[in-house]
N, C-alpha and C positions, 0 to 999 in steps of 0.2 A: 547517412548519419542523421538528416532528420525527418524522426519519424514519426507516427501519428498524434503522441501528446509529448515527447520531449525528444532532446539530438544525444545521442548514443554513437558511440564509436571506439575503434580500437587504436592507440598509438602506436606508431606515429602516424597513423592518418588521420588521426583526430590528433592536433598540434595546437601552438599559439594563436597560428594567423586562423583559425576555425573558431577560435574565442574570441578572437579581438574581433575579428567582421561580424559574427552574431551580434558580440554585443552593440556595434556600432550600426547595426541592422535594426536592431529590437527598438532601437531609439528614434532612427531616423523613417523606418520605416509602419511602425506598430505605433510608436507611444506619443510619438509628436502628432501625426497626421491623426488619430483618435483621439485627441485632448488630454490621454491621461499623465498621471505624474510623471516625470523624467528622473523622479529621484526613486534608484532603484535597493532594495536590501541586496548584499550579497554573502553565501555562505558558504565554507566547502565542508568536503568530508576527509580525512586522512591517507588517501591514497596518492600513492607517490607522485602521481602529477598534479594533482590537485593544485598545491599553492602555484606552481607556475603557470597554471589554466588562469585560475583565483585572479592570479596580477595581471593576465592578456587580456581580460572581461574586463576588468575593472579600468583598465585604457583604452578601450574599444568602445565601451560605457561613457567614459570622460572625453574622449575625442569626438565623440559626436553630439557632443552639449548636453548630456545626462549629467546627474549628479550619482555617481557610486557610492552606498553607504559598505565600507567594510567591517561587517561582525566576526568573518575566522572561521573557526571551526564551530562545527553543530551536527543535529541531526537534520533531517529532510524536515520533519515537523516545527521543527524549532524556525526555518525559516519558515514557513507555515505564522508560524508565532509573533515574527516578526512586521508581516505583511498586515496582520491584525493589530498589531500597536500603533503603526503609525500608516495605515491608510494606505501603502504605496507597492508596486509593485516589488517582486524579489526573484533570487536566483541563487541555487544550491549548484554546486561545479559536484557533481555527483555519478557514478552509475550502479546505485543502488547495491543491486545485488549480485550484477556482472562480475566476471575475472579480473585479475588486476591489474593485466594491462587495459583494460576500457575504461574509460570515462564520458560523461554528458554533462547535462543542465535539465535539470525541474526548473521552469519560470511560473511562478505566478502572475497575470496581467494585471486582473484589477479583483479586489476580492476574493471569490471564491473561483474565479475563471484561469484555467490553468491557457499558457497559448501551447497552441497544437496547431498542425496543420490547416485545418478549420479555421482557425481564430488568429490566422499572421505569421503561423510562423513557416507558410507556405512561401510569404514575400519577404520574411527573412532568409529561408533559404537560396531564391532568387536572386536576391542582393549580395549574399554573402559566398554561395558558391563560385563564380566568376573571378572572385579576388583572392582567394585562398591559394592559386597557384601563382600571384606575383609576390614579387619581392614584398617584404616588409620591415622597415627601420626599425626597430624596438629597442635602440641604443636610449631613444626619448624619454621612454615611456617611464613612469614615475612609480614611486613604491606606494602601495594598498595604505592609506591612513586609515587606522582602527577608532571606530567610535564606541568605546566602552562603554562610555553611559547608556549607549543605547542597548548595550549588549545586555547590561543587568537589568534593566527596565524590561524588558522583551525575555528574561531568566525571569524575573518575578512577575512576571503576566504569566507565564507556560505553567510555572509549579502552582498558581492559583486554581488554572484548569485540572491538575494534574490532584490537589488535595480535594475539591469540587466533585467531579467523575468520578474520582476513587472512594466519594468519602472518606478519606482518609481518618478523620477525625472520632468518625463511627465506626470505622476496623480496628484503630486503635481501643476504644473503649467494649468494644465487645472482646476481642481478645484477653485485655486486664481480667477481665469480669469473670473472663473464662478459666483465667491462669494458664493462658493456652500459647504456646508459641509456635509455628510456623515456620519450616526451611522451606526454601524456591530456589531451586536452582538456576539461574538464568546463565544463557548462551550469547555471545555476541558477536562468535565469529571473529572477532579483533577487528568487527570493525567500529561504526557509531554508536552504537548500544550502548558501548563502556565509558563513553562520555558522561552520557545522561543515567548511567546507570549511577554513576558518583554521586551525581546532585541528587538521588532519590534515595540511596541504602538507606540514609539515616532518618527519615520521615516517619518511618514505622518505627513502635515500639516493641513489637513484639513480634517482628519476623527479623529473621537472618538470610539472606540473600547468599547462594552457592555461588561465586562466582566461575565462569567458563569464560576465558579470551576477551576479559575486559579490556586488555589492553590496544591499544589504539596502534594499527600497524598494517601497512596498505598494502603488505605484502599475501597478506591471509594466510599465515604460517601453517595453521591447523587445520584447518577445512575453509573454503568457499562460504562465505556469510550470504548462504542462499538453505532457507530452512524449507522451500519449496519440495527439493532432493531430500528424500530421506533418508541418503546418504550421512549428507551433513547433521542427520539429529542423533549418530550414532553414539557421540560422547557423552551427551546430556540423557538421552535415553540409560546410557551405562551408569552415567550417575547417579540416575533418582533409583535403576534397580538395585547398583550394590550399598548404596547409603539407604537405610532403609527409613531416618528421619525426614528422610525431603518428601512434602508432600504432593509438589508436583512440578513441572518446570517449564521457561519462557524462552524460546529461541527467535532473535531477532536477526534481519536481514542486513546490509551494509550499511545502509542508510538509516535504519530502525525504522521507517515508515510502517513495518508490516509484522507482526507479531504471530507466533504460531504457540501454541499454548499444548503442552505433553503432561500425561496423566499420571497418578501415583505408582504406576504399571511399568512407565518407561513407553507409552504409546502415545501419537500423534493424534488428537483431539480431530476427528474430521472437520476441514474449515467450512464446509458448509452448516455444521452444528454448531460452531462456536457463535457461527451470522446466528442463526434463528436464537441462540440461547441471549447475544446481546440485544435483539429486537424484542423480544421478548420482555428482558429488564428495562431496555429504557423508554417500551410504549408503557410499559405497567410506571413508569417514574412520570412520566407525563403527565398518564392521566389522574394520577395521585396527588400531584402538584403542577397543576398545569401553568406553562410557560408561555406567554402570549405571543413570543417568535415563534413558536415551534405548531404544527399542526400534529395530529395523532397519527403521523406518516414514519414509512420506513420505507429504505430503497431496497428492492434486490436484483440479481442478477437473473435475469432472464434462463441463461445457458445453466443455473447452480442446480441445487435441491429444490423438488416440491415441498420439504421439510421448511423451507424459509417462509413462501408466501404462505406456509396454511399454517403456520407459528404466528404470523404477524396477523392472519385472520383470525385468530382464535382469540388474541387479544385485542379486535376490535379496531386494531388501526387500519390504514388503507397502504396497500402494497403494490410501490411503483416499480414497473420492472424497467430495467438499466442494461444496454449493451456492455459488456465487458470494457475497463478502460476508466481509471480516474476521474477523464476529463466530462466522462460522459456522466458517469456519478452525481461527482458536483455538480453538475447542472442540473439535473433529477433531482437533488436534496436542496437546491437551493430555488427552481422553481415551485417544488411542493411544500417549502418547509420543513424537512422531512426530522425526526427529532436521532435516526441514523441510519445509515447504509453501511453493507459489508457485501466483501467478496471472497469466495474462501480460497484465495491468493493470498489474503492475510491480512488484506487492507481494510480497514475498517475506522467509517469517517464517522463524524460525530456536530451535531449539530449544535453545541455548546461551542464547539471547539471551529466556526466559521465555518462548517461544512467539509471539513479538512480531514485526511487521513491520518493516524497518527498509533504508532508501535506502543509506544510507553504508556497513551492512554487508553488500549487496548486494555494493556497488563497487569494495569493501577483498577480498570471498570473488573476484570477476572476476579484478583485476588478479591475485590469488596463483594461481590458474588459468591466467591465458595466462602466466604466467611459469612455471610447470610445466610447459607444454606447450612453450613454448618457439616457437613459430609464429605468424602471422596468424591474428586473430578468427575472417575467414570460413573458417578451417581448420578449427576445430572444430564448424560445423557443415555440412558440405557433404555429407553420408553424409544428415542429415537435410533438408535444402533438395530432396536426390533421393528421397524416400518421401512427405514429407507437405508435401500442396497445401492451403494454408488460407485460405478467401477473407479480405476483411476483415470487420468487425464493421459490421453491417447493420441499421440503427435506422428500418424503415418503420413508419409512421402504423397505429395500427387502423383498418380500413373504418368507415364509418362505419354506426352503431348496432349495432358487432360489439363484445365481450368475448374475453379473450384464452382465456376458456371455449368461445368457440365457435371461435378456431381449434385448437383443443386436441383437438376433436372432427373439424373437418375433418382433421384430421394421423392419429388413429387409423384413419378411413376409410379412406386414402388408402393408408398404410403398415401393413395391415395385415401381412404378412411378417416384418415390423422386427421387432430388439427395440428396446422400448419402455419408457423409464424419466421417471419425475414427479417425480425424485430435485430437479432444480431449472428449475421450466417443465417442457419435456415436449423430451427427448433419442431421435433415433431413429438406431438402428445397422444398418447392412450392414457385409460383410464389406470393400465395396470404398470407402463412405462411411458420414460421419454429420451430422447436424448437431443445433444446440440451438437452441430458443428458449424466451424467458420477457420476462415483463412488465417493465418499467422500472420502476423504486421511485420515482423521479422524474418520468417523464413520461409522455405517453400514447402510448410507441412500445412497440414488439418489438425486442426486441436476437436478433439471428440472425446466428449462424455456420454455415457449412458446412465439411468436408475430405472430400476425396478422397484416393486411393492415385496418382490419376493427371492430371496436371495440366492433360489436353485434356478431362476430363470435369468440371472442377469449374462453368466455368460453366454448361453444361447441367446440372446437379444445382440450381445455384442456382433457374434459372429453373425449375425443374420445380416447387420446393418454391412458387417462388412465386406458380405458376399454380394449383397446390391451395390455398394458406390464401389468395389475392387479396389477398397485401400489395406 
């Protein structure tokens, strides 16, 4: 259950005494022994165990001489939001985009430092596994006091980012101008999207918002709040084709961290194109109005599109490449400055917004975008749709009695020629392709992609890679 940057798990093996020993872990063994604050944010998200996770942290948090703030329900960024008003670390009872019997914890430590493995929460597991199978009292344990004030304080810091990022103010006034209005359909899976979907319909003046499964419900009555599956874009995709005012639509994950954006067509925006289109907007905002936190940097992913770093080349910033992984991101964006990073998993962090990933101001930066540009979605990337061929994300089984050490070794044979990078898995480059693979932190597969220059050669590339490593 804990894995490289947050604890994920399925109930009931993920239970009470898994939340109350974390939390009583995080404290005594992370935040005290590192000097940092002991007063923590806490937040969940609407799935059925949630509030009873919510209350086992929040005693586990107070028993071991923390101060637990309780804010309730939100999305992942909203506690994001929180950890930036008041200086302190925080924790969403969350599991994103999981099924609904899972649940975990996003912790923020200090800033922009997510704890992972790496960073403690190796010796929170340490601490907190051992105890999980004794008894535990919980007759004691005392109910979650809500601090409102701080709730709305940390609501009107988030939507300041949210009018900011999106100009809002400027889509407003060029739509009047234009006598133009706007439907978007947005998706939310019924999970946190519908939250924060509320506090925003009404900001814009001149869009109307479709809504799909705003309703808050942890059971995910209508599809898995996972827009990764293109399974799950199958309603919103059917909306924008048989409604033929919607101009395009937003499918968000359970948590809304992660934003996937569908075109006037009913098609998934390739997420490697949406990075390059927002690096693109916000080195050109940078250098237009330069921000003295921010340097003329963008993060990308190592494993994604050549379309990313020769986007952010083109526009003169400098392109740091990033292991797969939030935790790794943030680091990257916040030792370079970087003004934002994406992964086209759908996360996409924002250097306004502390280095943070964030669903809503993913969707608020799009909409101010096509309203700039003034055109249909698949307009802005049809320059890229004709250069770069990207298979899908291809999650075969290791052979059996193989290590992803031994295809790592089969791949350097094979490609000797290549350049050859370990930077995350093991990435091999030609001039005319490339592709990535690395180990699942989750399961026992290879996550492998390929691209091409040229879109008759991408499945012969595939299969070639996969007749060398036999996956």
């Amino acid at each position: 259950m804990f894995k490289a940057y947050d604890i994920r798990g399925t109930y009931p093996e993920l239970n009470e005494k898994v939340y109350y020993w974390a939390g009583f872990g995080i404290v005594k063994e992370v935040l005290i022994p590192e000097g940092l604050p002991t007063r923590v944010n806490l937040v969940h998200d609407a799935r059925y165990t949630s509030a009873k996770f919510f209350k086992a942290l929040y005693n586990g948090i107070k028993d071991a001489g923390g101060q637990p703030v309780a804010l309730g329900l939100g999305t992942t960024d909203f506690m994001y939001a929180s950890t930036q008003v008041t200086g302190t670390p925080g924790i969403i009872v969350t599991a994103s985009h999981n099924p609904k019997d899972d649940n975990g914890m996003k912790i923020v430590k200090q800033g922009s430092e997510m704890l992972g493995l790496e960073s403690g929460l190796a010796k929170v597991r340490d601490f907190a596994v051992p105890k999980i199978e004794q008894d535990l009292d919980m007759s004691e344990w005392v109910e979650p006091k809500f601090d409102t004030d701080l709730k709305t304080k940390v609501e009107a810091y988030f939507m300041e980012k949210i009018f900011t990022i999106g100009q809002i103010a400027e889509v407003n006034k060029t739509l009047q101008a234009q006598n133009k209005t706007l439907n978007i359909a947005v998706d939310c899976g019924n999970g946190m999207g519908g939250w924060i979907m509320e506090k925003v319909k009404d900001i814009y003046t001149n869009i109307n918002f479709v809504p799909l499964f705003w309703e808050l419900n942890g059971n995910f009555p209508n599809h898995p709040a996972d827009p990764q599956n293109l399974e799950n874009l199958k309603d919103i995709s059917s909306t924008i084709r048989s409604r033929h005012d919607v101009s395009f639509g937003i499918a968000f994950d359970g948590d809304a961290d992660r934003a996937y954006a569908i075109d006037e067509n009913g098609h998934p925006v390739q997420g490697d194109f949406l990075v390059a289109y927002f690096s693109k907007a916000l080195l050109q905002r940078q250098a237009k109005n330069p921000n003295p936190d921010f340097d003329l940097a963008a993060v990308y992913l190592q494993p994604g599109s050549r379309c990313v770093v020769e986007t952010i080349a083109e526009n003169d910033g400098i392109a740091i490449p990033s292991r797969q992984g939030h935790t790794y991101i943030k680091a990257q964006m916040t030792k370079y400055r970087a003004v934002y990073g994406g992964e086209f998993s759908g996360h996409h962090y924002f250097g306004e917004f502390g280095f943070m990933d964030s669903g809503i101001l993913a969707m608020v930066l799009f909409i101010s975008l096509i309203v700039e540009n003034g055109g249909q979605v698949s307009d802005l990337f049809k320059t890229l749709d004709k250069t770069y061929f990207i298979s899908p994300l291809m999650n075969p089984s290791l052979p059996e009695g193989e290590t992803f050490e031994d295809i790592k070794v089969k791949i350097k044979s094979a490609f000797k020629d290549a350049v050859i990078s370990e930077l995350d898995g093991i990435s091999v480059f030609y001039p005319d392709w490339k592709f990535n693979m690395r180990p699942s932190n989750t399961e026992p597969v290879v996550r492998f992609i390929l691209e091409t220059r040229c879109s008759d050669t991408l499945d012969e590339k595939v299969e070639l890679v996969r007749r060398v490593t036999g996956l």
